[in-house]
Residue, then its C-alpha position, 0 to 999 in steps of 0.5 A: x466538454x467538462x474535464x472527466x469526459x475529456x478521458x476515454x475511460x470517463x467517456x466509457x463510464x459516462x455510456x455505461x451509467x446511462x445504459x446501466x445505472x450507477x456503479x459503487x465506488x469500488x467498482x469505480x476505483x477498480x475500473x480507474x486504476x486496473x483497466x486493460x485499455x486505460x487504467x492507471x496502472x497499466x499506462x506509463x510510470x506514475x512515480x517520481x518528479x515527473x510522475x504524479x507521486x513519490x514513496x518512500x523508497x524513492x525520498x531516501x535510500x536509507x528507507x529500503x536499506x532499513x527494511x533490508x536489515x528487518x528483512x534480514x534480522x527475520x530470516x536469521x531468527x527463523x534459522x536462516x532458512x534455504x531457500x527462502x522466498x520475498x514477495x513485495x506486492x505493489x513495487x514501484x520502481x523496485x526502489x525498495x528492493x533495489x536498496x534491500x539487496x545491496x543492504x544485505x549483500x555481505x550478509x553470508x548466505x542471504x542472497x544465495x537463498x533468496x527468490x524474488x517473487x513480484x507482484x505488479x501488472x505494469x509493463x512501465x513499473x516491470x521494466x524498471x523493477x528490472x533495473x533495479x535488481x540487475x541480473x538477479x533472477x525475478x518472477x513476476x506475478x498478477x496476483x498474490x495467488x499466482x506466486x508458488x507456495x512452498x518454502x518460507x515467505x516474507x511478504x512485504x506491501x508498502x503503499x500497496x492496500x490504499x490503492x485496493x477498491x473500497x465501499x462509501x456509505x453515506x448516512x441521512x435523513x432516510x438512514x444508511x445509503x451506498x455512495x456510487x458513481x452516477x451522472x449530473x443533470x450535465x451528463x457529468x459524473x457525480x456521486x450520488x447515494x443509492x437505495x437505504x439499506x439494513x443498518x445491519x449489514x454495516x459496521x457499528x459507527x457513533x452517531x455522529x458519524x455520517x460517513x463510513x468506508x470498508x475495504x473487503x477487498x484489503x481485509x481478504x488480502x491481508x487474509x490470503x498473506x496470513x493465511x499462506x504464513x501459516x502455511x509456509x512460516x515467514x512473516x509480513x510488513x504492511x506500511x501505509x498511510x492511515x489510522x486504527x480506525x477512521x474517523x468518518x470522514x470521506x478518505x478518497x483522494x486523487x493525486x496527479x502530477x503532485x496535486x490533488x484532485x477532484x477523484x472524479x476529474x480524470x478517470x484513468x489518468x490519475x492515482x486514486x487512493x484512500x486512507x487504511x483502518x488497520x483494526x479489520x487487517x489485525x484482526x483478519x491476521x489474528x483470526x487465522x493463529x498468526x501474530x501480529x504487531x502494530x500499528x506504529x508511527x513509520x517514524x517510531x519504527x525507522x528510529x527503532x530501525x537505526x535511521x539516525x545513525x545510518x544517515x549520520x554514517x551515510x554523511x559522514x564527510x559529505x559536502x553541504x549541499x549533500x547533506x542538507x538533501x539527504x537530511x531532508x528526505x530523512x526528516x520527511x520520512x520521519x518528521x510529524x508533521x510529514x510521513x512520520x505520524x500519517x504512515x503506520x506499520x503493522x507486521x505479522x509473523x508464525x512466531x511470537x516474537x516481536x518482528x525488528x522495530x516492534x516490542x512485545x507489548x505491541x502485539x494486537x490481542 
């Protein structure tokens, strides 16, 4: 039996391809991540060594730390207001949070007017989110629409949007045609293109662009945060791996114990993801009256954040062995050739002025 039949869920979509036909591949990452029964996210906990991939928060402390600072600097200049709440979508281990709120512990009344509001269907990833706050009180939500309006809000996703379903187009010889999931002559699961379609109903693309990839479901996301912004006042940090725009070439990807996949090999049992275009969320943010910033390097905006000198003060009188591992995970973050360039960070906010990391003249108009 071929690898992604050896899955209870690829045996489940192979029954229902044949019964029903081929499904889209938004449909297809949908199923693969958030299945009741076998999804991704509601088995065990896929980060870290042991799981199948590390985030930020989890290669250095000082990553959550800098965060908590912007964070910080965003309620001060909005009049420090009580009580105010933090929504983090998609969050992890609660690593991040975890370092934000011991950054801005001796900040006076921060923590006392501070709600947490998490939004995280894992049962695994809940329990350890617990953990990491300790016996700060915390909500814990399905769904962004789920968490209570009311006082002001700072929403924060990081690695949250590339994990959102997405639709792939793929362009012949007969024009424009939807990627989808189907079988192979085996009885294996294949992509296949559907039925040509109006060229209207897509996005302009170059003519040599063969290949395009929207993410409705990201742009409607970004729209709801917006949108309850305006409502509320706050402001957003979005930071993800991707590019204003895309440049055409098929982004999905699966990731399992480190490596890189074949997305259709393990259905259920493997983080799919793709990389995100910023342009549609900018705009979605602008469309609604709010501000919004980016994107920037994840290196830029942690440089700007102070990570070099916090991690000089961080290793000030650490042994060697200390300070080429915690050196490392900085340089990670930041480097090129790393997460420094492949990362971007946008931010959106009700005021104008620039959110901690970003400058005036990087407002998206």
């Amino acid at each position: 039996m071929s690898d992604e039949k050896a899955t209870p869920l690829a045996r489940r979509l192979i029954r229902q391809i044949e019964a029903t036909g081929p499904i889209d591949v938004a449909t297809f990452m949908t199923l693969c991540l958030a299945d009741r029964r076998h999804g991704y996210y509601t088995g065990g906990d896929p980060l870290g060594a042991a799981g199948d991939f590390v985030t930020a928060p989890e290669i250095s402390q000082i990553f959550g730390e800098l965060i908590g600072a912007a964070l910080a600097q965003a309620w001060i200049e909005m009049g420090r207001p009580r009580p105010f709440a933090m929504i983090e979508l998609g969050p992890g281990r609660g690593t991040l949070l975890g370092d934000a709120l011991r950054a801005t512990r001796t900040l006076p009344g921060f923590h006392e007017a501070l709600t947490l509001h998490l939004v995280e269907s894992s049962p695994a990833l809940r329990a350890a989110q617990a953990r990491a706050v300790g016996e700060r009180a915390v909500s814990w939500h399905t769904r962004l629409d789920e968490v209570p309006t009311g006082p002001p809000c700072f929403v924060l996703a990081n690695e949250f949007l590339d994990a959102l379903p997405v639709r792939q187009f793929v362009r012949d010889t007969r024009g424009w045609r939807e990627r989808r999931v189907g079988l192979d002559a085996h009885g294996d699961l294949a992509f296949v293109a559907g039925a040509p379609m109006m060229r209207a109903a897509l996005p302009d693309a170059p003519a040599d662009v063969t290949m395009l990839e929207i993410a409705p479901a990201r742009e409607a996301a970004v729209r709801e945060i917006a949108l309850r912004l305006k409502h509320t006042g706050g402001s957003m940090l979005v930071i993800d791996y991707g590019a204003l725009d895309l440049d055409g070439s098929d982004s999905l990807q699966a990731v399992r114990a480190h490596r890189a996949i074949d997305p259709l090999a393990a259905p259920g049992r493997a983080d799919l993801t793709s990389h995100v275009a910023f342009r549609p969320l900018l705009q979605a943010i602008t469309e609604t009256g709010l501000h919004a910033f980016g994107p920037l390097p994840q290196g830029d905006f942690l440089r700007r954040l102070g990570i070099e000198l916090r991690l000089r003060h961080l290793l000030a009188g650490a042994d060697a062995e200390m300070v080429t591992s915690v050196r490392a995970g900085v340089d990670r973050l930041i480097d090129e050739t790393a997460m420094g360039m492949l990362f971007k960070v946008i931010a959106a906010s009700d005021a104008a002025t620039p959110p901690a990391g970003f400058t005036a003249d990087e407002e998206w108009t």
